[in-house]
C-alpha positions in Angstrom: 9.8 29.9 -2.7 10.5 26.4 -4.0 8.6 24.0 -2.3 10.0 20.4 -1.1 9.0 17.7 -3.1 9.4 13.2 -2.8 11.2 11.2 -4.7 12.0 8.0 -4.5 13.1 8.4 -0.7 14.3 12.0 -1.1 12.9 15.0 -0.2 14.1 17.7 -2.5 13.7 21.1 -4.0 11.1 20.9 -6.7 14.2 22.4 -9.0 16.6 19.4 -8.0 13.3 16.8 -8.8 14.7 14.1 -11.6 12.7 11.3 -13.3 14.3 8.8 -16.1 13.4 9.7 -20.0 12.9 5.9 -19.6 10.3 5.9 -16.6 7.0 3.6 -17.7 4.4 6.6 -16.3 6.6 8.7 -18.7 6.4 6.7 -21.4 3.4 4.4 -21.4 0.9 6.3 -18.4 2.1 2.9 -16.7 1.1 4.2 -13.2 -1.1 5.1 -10.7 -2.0 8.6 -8.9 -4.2 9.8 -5.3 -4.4 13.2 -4.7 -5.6 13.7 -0.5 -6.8 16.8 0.6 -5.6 18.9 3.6 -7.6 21.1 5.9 -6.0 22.5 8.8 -2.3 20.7 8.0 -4.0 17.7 8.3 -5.0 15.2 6.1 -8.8 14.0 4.7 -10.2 10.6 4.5 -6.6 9.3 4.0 -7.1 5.8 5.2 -9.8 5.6 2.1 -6.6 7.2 -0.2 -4.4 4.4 1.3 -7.2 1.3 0.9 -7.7 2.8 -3.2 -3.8 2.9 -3.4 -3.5 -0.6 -2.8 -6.2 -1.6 -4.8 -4.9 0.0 -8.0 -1.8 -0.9 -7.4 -3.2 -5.0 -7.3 -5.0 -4.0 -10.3 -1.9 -3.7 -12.4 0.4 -6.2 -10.9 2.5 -3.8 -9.2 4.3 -3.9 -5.7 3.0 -1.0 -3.4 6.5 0.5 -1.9 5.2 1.9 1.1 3.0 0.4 4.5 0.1 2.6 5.2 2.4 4.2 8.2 5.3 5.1 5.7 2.7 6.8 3.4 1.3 8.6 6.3 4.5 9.7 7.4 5.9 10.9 3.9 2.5 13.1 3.7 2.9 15.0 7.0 6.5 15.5 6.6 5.8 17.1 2.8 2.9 19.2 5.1 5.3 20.4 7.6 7.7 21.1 4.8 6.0 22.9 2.8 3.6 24.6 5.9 0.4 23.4 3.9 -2.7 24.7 5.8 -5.7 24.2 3.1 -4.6 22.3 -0.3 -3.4 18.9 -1.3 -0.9 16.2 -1.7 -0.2 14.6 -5.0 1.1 10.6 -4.7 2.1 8.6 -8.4 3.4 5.6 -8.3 5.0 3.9 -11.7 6.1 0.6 -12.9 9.7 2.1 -13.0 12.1 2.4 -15.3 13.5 -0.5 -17.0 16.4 1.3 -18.6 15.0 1.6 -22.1 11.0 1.4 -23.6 9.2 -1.8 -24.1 5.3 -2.8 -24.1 6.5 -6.1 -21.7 6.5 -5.3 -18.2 10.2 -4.9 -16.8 10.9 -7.3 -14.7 9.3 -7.8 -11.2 12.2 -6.5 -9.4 12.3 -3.0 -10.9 11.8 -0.4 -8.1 9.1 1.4 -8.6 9.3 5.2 -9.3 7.6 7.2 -6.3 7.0 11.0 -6.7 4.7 13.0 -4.5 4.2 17.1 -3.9 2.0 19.8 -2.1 -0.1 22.3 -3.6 -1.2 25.1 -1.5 -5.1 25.7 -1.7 -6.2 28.7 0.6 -9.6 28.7 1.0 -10.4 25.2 -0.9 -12.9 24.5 1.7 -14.5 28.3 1.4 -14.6 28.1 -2.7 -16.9 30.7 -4.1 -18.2 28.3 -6.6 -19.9 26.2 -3.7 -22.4 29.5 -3.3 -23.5 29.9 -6.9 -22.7 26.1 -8.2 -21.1 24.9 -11.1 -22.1 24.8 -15.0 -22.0 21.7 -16.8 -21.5 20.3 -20.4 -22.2 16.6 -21.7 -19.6 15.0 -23.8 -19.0 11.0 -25.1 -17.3 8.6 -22.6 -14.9 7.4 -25.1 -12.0 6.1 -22.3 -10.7 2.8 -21.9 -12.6 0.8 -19.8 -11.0 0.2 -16.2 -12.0 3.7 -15.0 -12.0 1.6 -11.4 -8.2 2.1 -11.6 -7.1 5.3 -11.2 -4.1 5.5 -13.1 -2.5 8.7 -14.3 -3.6 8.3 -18.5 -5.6 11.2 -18.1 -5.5 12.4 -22.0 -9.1 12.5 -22.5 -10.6 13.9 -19.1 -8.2 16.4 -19.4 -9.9 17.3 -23.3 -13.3 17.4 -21.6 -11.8 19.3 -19.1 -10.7 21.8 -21.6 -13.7 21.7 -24.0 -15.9 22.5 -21.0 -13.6 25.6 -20.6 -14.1 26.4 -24.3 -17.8 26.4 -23.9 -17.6 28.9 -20.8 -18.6 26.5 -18.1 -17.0 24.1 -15.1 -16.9 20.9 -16.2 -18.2 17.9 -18.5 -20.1 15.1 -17.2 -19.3 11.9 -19.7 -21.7 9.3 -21.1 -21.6 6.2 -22.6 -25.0 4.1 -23.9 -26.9 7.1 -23.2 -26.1 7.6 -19.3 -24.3 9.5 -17.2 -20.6 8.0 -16.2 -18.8 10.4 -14.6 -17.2 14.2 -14.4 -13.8 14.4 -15.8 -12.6 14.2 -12.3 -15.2 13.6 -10.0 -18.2 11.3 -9.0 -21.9 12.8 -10.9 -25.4 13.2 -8.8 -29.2 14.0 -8.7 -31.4 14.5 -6.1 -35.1 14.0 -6.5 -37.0 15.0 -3.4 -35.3 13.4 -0.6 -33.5 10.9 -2.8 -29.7 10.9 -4.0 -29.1 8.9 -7.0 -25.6 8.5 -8.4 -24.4 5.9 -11.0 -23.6 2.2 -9.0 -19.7 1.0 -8.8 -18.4 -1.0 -11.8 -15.2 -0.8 -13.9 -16.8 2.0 -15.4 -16.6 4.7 -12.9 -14.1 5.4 -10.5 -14.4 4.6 -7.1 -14.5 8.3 -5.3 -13.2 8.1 -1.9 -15.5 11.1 -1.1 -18.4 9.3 -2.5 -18.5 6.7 -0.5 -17.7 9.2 2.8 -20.7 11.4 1.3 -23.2 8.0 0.7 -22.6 6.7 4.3 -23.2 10.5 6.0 -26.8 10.9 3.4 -27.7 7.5 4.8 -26.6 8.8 8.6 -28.6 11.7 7.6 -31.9 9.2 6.9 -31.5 9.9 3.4 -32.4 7.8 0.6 -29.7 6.3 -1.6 -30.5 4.8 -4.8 -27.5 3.3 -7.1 -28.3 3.8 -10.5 -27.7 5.0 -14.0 -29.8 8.2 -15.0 -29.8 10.6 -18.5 -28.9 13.8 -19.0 -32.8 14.6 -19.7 -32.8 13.0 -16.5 -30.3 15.0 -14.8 -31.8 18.1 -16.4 -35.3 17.4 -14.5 -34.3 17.0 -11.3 -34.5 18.9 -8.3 -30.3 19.4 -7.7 -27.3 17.8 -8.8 -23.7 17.5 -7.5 -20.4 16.2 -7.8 -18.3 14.8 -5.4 -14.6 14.7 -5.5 -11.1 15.2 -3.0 -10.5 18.5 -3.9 -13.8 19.8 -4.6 -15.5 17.9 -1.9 -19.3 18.2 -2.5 -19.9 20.8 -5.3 -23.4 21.4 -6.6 -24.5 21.3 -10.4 -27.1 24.4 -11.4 -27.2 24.1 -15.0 -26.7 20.9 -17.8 -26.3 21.4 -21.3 -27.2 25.1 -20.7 -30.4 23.7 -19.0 -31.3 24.9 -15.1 -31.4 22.1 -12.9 -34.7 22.9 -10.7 -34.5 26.3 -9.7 -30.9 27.0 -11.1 -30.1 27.5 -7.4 -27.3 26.0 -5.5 -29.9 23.2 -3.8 -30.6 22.1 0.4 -29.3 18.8 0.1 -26.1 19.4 -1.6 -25.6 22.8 0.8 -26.3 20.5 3.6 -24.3 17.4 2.3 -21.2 20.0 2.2 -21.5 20.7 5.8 -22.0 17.5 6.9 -19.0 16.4 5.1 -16.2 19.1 5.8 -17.4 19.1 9.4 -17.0 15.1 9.9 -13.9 14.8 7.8 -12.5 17.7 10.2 -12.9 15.6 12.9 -11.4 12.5 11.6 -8.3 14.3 9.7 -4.9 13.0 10.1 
C-alpha cells in the first residue's frame, strides 16, 4: 500500500511525489532535516523538534515555512494518513529551487521546498537490541564543522554507518583530537558509578533533542551529570555506555573497538534511563 506523503502543501501518494532536478537539497545538501518519533499515533518531544527546526533554519539564513501549529498539524494528519502507531515522521526543508544550479543563494524570495513522510516502526519502543546492547567501532571525525546544524549532507555518517556494518557491529562513534564526538546519528555516553558523562554542546556535536530530555530526567533522577570530552580508552573503562537518539531513544553500548565495556552487559543506568524516558515522553506525546 502506498503511503501518503507532503509536499509543498500536498499530500500525495508517495508514487505521484515530485522534486525539481534543480532543488538546492538536491544539488548542494542545501537543507535541513528532523526526524520525530511516534508512539501510540502520537508524537515525541516534538516541541524540542520544532525549537531545533527553527534554529537550523536561522543558522543558514533560511525562512521557516510553517508556525509551530502548521507543523504540528501537517505531522498528525501524515499519522492519521498513513495509521502510524510506533515509527516516525521525516521533515526536510531546502533553500528551493532557483530554476538552474549556482553556489550563490537564490534569491530571498524562493519558496522553500518542503517534503515530509512516515515510516512505520512496530515495536521501535520494544527493540531487541535494547536487551543485549549495541556493538561499537571508532572511526576519524573528518565532517565539516557545524555539526550543531543538522542539515541533510549526511555523506560521511552514512560511510561510518556502513563501515560499522562491514565490521559486524551497530554503529561507529567519531573522534576528532583524540575524543569522542559523536555516533553517526546519535548523542555518545559513559557512566562511571553514579555519574553520566557525555561530550558538552558546541558546533561540534549535534544538539540531540533526546539528550537534553534524557539529561534533565538523570538530573530528576539525582543523578550526576558531568559535560565533558572523554577517550575511547576512556569509554572502554567504564562501567556502561549509551547512545541517545529519536529513533533509538536510549540504547546502551556493551562493547568498543571489540573491547567489553564493564561487564559487557546491557548496564542499570541505561536500563533505567530507558524507562524513565519512554514512560515520560508517553505522557507528554502530542
Amino acid at each position: 500500500m502506498s503511503r501518503t506523503v507532503y509536499v509543498n502543501g500536498d499530500y500525495l501518494p508517495e508514487e505521484e511525489a515530485k522534486v525539481s532536478v534543480f532543488d538546492r537539497g538536491f544539488l548542494m545538501a542545501d537543507g535541513v532535516y528532523e526526524v520525530t518519533s511516534v508512539l501510540g499515533g502520537k508524537l515525541i518531544d516534538f516541541d524540542g523538534h520544532c525549537k531545533r527546526l527553527a534554529r537550523s533554519l536561522t543558522e543558514l539564513e533560511m525562512t521557516n515555512p510553517h508556525s509551530d501549529a502548521e507543523w504540528l498539524a501537517i505531522h498528525r494528519e501524515l499519522v492519521a494518513r498513513n495509521g502510524i502507531d510506533e515509527g516516525m515522521v521525516y521533515l526536510q526543508v531546502t533553500r528551493g529551487n532557483p530554476g538552474d544550479r549556482d553556489f550563490a543563494y537564490p534569491p530571498a524570495d524562493t519558496a522553500p521546498t518542503v517534503v515530509l513522510f512516515t515510516q512505520a516502526k512496530p515495536g521501535l519502543a520494544d527493540s531487541p537490541a535494547a536487551k543485549t546492547g549495541w556493538r561499537v567501532i571508532s572511526v576519524p571525525d573528518i565532517r565539516w564543522h557545524r555539526r550543531d546544524i543538522k542539515t541533510v549532507q549526511l555523506l560521511y555518517p552514512s560511510m561510518a554507518k556502513m563501515a560499522a556494518k562491514k565490521a559486524g557491529v551497530d554503529d561507529a562513534w567519531l573522534v576528532e583530537d583524540g575524543f569522542v564526538t559523536e555516533g553517526t546519528s546519535n548523542n555518545a555516553y559513559i557512566v562511571k558509578g553514579n555519574k553520566i558523562i557525555t561530550r558538552a554542546l558546541s558546533s561540534d556535536i549535534l544538539h540531540g533533542i533526546t539528550r537534553a530530555a534524557v539529561l534533565r530526567f538523570a538530573k530528576e533522577a539525582q543523578m550526576e551529570v558531568e559535560e565533558r570530552n572523554f577517550t575511547i580508552d576512556e569509554a572502554q573503562k567504564a562501567d556502561e555506555a549509551f547512545i541517545t537518539s529519536a529513533s533509538a531513544f536510549v540504547m546502551p553500548v556493551v562493547e568498543i573497538d571489540g573491547a567489553a565495556v564493564g561487564t559487557g552487559a546491557v548496564g542499570r543506568v541505561a536500563t533505567r534511563m530507558r524507562e524513565i524516558y519512554l514512560d515520560e515522553m508517553r505522557k507528554a506525546a502530542v
